[in-house]
C-alpha positions as CSV (number, residue, x, y, z in Angstrom):
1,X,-3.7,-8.5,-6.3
2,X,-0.7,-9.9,-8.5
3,X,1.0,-13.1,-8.5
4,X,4.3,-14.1,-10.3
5,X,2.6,-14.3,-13.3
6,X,1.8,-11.0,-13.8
7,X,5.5,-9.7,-14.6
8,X,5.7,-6.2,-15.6
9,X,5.5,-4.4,-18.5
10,X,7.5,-1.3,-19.4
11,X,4.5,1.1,-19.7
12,X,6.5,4.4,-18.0
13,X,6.7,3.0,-15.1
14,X,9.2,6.1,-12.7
15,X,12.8,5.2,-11.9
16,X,11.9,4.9,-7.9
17,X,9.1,2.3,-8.9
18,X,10.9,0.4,-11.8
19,X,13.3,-1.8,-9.3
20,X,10.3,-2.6,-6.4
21,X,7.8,-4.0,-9.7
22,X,10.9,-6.1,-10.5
23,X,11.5,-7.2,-6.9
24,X,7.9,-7.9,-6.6
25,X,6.9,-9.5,-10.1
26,X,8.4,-13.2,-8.8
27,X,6.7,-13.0,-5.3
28,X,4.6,-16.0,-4.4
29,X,2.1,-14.7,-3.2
30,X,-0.7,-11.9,-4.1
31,X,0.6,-7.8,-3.7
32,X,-0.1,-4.5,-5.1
33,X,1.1,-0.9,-5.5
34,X,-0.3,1.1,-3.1
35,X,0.1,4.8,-1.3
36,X,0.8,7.8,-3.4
37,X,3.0,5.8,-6.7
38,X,-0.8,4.2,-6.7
39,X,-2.7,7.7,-7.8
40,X,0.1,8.0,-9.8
41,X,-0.2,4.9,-11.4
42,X,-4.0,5.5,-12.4
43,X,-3.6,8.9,-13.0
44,X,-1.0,8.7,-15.4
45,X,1.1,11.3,-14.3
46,X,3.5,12.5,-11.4
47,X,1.3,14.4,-9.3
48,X,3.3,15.3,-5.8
49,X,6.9,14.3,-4.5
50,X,6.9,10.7,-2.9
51,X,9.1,10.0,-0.1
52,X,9.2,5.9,-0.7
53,X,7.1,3.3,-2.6
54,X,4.5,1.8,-0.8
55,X,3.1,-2.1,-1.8
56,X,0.1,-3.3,0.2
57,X,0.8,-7.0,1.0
58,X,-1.7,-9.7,2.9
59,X,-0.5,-10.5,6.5
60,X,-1.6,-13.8,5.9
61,X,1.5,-13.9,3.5
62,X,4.3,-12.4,6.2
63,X,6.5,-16.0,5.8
64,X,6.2,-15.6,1.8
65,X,7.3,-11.9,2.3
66,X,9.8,-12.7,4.6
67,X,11.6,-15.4,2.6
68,X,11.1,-13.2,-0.8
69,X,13.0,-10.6,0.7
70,X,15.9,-12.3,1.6
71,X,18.7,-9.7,1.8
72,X,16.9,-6.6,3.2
73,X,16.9,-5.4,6.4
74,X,13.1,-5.7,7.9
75,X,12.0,-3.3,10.1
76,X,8.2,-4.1,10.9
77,X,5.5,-2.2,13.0
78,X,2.6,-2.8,14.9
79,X,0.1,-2.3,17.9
80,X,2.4,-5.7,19.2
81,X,5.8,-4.1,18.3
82,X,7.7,-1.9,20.7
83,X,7.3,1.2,19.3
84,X,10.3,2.7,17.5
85,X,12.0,-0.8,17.4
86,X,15.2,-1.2,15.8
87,X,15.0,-4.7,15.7
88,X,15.3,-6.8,12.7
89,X,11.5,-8.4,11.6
90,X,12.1,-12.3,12.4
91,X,8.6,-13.0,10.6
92,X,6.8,-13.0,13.8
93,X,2.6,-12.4,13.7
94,X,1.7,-8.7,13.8
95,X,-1.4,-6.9,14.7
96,X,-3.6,-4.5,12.5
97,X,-2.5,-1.6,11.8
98,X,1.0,-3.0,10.3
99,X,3.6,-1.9,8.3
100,X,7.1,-2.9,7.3
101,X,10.2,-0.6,6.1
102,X,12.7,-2.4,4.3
103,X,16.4,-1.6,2.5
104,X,18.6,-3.5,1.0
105,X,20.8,-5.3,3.8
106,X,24.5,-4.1,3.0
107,X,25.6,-4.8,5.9
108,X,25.0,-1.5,7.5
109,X,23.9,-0.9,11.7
110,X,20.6,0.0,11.8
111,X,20.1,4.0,12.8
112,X,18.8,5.7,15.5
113,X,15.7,7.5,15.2
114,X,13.4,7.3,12.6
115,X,14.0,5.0,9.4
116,X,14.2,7.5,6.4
117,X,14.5,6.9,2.7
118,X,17.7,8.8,3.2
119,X,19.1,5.7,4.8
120,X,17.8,3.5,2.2
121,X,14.4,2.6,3.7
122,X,12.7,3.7,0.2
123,X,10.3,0.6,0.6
124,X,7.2,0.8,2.7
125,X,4.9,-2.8,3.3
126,X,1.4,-2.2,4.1
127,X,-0.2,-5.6,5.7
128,X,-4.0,-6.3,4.7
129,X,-6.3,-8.6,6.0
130,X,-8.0,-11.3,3.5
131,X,-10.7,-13.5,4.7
132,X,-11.1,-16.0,1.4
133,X,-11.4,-13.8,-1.4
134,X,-12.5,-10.4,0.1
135,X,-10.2,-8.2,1.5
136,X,-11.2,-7.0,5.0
137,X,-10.3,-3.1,4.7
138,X,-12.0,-2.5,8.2
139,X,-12.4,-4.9,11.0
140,X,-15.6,-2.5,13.1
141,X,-17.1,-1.5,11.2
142,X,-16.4,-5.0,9.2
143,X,-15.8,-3.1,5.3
144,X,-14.6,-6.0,2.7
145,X,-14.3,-5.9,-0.8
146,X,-13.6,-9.3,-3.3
147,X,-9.9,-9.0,-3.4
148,X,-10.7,-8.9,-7.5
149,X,-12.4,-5.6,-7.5
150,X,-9.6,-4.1,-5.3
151,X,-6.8,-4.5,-6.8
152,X,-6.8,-4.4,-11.0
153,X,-4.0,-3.6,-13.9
154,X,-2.6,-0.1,-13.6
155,X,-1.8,1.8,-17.0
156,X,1.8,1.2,-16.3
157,X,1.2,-2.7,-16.2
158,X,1.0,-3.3,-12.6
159,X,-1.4,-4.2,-10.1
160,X,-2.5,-1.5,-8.1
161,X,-5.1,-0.7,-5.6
162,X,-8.1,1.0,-7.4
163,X,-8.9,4.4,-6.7
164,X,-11.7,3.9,-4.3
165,X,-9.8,1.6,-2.3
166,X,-6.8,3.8,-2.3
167,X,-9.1,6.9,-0.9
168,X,-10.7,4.6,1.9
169,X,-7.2,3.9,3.5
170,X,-6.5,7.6,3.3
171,X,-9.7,9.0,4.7
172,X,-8.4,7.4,8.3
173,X,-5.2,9.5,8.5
174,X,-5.9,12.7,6.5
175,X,-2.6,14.2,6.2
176,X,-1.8,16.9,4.3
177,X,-0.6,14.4,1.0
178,X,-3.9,12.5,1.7
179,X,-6.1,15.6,0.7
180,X,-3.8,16.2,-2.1
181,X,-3.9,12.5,-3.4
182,X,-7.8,12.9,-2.6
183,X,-8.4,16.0,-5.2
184,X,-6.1,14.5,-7.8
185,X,-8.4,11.3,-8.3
186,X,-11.5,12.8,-7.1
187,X,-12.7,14.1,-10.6
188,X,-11.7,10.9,-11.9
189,X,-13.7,8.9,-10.1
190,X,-16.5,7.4,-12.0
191,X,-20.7,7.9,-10.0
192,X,-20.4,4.4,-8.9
193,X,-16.6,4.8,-7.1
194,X,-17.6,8.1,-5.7
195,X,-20.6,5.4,-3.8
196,X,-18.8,3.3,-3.0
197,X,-15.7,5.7,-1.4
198,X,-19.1,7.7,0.3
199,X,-20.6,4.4,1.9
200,X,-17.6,3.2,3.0
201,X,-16.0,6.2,5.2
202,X,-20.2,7.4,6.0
203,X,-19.6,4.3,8.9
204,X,-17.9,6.6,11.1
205,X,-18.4,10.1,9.3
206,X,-16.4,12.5,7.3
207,X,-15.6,15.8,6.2
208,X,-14.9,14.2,2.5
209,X,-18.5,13.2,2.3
210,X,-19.6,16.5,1.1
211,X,-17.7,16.6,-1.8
212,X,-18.3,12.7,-3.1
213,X,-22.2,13.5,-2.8
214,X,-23.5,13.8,-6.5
């Protein structure tokens, strides 16, 4: 993943991503584009409609996060948050899986309901796991990778989760934007990404597995 050091460059990087890599390029800590800006990202071209920007960030991190984004409103999730909370995230420890929307705080009462990129929640935080420098992408079945081969430089100058990676976090949900961000990279992916993808989600079984067999 990036650190501060890796600022970003100007490479056509889209309008809805452009503010988040400047947001993100003096964060302490390692993070990554992630989600469907991601395919994107490698692909080098728009290939759906995304709802917000997703950044994967390490949980390990949260008081470097929280700090960093000063300002915003922090909304987080977990299996040890009361579901559909409208409280704001005080940095408190949260359990796998674990997310985090966030707007810009201007002041405005948090809705009802869901939080929508309508109301300014265009900024989605996915929490990892790292255990030195692997990331843990699956506790059981235990599924690391070195935190180097997960997250490289995207065409458009930022770091973003590799392909592989990217379709291992969206075999577990497979929603309708999944499948689609699954056949858009899918003839892209080199023999040895296409193993890896197929050993990893072969664990617990599924219906991609067909199609990454040579």
């Amino acid at each position: 993943m990036s650190t501060s050091d890796s600022r970003r460059s100007t490479n056509g990087v889209p309008q809805p991503v452009a503010p988040i890599a400047d947001l993100m390029s003096s964060f302490p800590a390692p993070w990554a584009l992630c989600g469907g800006w991601a395919v994107d990202a490698w692909l080098g071209r728009s290939t759906r409609e995304h709802v917000d920007v997703d950044i994967s960030v390490f949980v390990q991190d949260r008081q470097a996060l929280f700090e960093h984004l000063a300002g915003w409103q922090l909304v987080a999730h977990g299996l040890n948050v009361e579901i559909n909370t409208h409280k704001l995230w005080d940095s408190q420890p949260l359990d796998f899986p674990g997310h985090i929307h966030a707007r810009l705080d201007r002041g405005e009462v948090l809705p009802d309901g869901d939080l929508l990129p309508e109301q300014g929640f265009t900024l989605d935080i996915q929490l990892g796991d790292r255990s030195g420098t692997d990331w843990v992408l699956n506790a059981k079945p235990r599924i690391v990778i070195p935190i180097e081969d997960a997250v490289q430089k995207s065409p458009w100058g930022l770091p973003a989760v590799v392909p592989e990676v990217l379709l291992f976090f969206k075999s577990l949900e497979l929603r309708r934007r999944d499948k689609l961000d699954f056949l858009a990279l899918l003839p892209h992916l080199t023999q040895e990404r296409r193993d890896w993808v197929r050993g990893a989600i072969s664990l617990a079984g599924h219906p991609w597995l067909s199609q990454l067999s040579p």
